[in-house]
C-alpha angles and dihedrals in degrees: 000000000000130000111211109209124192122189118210127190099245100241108222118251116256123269080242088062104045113088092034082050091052087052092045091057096046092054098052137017099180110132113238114258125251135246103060116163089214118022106240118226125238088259096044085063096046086051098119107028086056084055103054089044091060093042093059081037091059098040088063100048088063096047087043112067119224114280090021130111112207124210105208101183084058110028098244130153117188122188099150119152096001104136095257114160089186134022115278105270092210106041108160118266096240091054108146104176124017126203122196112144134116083054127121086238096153101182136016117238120226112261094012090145105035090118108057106079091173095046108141106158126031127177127204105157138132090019129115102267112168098158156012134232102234083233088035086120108014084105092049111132100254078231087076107147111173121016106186112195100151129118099048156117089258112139105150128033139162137214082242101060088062097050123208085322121155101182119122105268134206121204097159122133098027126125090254116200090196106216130158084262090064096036081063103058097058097048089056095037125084094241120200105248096217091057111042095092084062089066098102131179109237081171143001147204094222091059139278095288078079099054111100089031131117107243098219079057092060096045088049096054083055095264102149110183085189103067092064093055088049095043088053081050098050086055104047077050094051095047096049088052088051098056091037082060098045084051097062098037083056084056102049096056088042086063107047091041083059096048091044088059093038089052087046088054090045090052091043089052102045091047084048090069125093110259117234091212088055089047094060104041082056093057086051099056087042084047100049079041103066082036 
């Protein structure tokens, strides 16, 4: 009986099989059993495990957005310094703590993070904001812990673009025009105490002796940016009373001037109709006539 034995150059595995290759044999060091019709290859074997590892892999590309790296165990998303130039449209929905400073994100779209229900941190520094979405931050999680907007191009803002938030919020390092619209929002934000002398007038509605100064200086030396704005509004006020008023006094004199002519035309022609008493007395004096 003769053994035909053909030897064959073993070809090496390919570079896609090797690591999957590497896990395969840590798992398992059970030798494969004999008596295959065709001699299956290393990545044949790994077959399924390779599968279900690029299936995962490919379950977390689309959670995590392009340039990220997402920390499952924690729930962090870090896109810092990445290059962006807009919020990530698709951030995974578990996200804890968000990092996206260092970026050249100029504006924040209404409704960016509607999706994020366990949001806690979020980090918008050192980027190139110039502007909010008046809904930007209405979705935010009322968990909310840490909301980081310094380091920016901000120089108006409204209680409204931040919504009902109650996050600590940091507003430091920005070319500030201090306003009443932005004295109220610090009066209605949760400021980061730290971080409130950092609040500067670049400009300011009051004139230029208030640039260079804190603004929580200013308030506390009695500077209210706000009593100007609500005199100007006592006196629009003032001045649309005073024309609805002048309206209906016009009015008012229109309508009697036109009774009183009306009134005129009624008594002229009245006095224009023939009197009965007249008429008889005429037919007196026709009748003692022909007597």
């Amino acid at each position: 009986m003769l053994i035909k034995v053909t030897l064959t150059k073993k070809k090496p595995k390919p570079d896609c099989c090797f690591h999957v290759e590497q896990v395969r044999q840590s798992v398992s060091k059970t030798p494969e059993p004999r008596g295959y019709v065709e001699e299956m290859t290393s990545c044949q074997r790994a077959l399924p495990l390779l599968l279900l590892l690029l299936t995962l892999c490919g379950q977390g590309s689309l959670l995590c957005p392009a340039g990220c790296h997402c920390a499952w165990d924690s729930g962090t998303v870090s896109c810092a310094n990445a290059g962006l130039q807009e919020i990530p449209a698709s951030l995974p929905r578990d996200t804890v703590t968000l990092h996206l400073e260092g970026n050249q994100i100029s504006t924040v779209r209404d409704g960016a993070f509607k999706n994020l229900p366990r949001l806690r941190e979020l980090d918008l520094s050192r980027n190139q904001i110039e502007s909010l979405s008046p809904g930007a931050f209405r979705h935010l999680s009322p968990e909310l812990k840490i909301l980081d907007l310094s380091d920016n191009q901000l120089q108006l803002a409204s209680k409204e673009d931040l919504g009902p938030t109650r996050a600590k919020t940091r507003l430091h390092h920005n070319p500030w025009h201090c306003s009443c619209a932005l004295q109220e929002l610090i009066e209605t934000v949760n400021l980061d105490p730290e971080t409130v002398s950092g609040i500067v007038c670049e400009s300011s509605a009051q004139g230029p002796e208030h640039a260079g100064q804190p603004l929580v200086k200013l308030l506390d030396e009695g500077v209210n940016f706000c009593s100007l704005q609500r005199k100007t509004t006592d006196v629009a006020m003032l001045v649309t009373m005073l024309g609805w008023f002048s309206m209906v006094i016009a009015y008012v004199v229109y309508y009697v001037r036109q009774n009183q002519a009306e009134a005129r035309r009624h008594l002229e022609y009245l006095k224009s109709l023939p009197s009965p008493l007249k008429e008889a007395s005429a037919e007196t004096d026709t009748l003692s006539t022909g007597l």
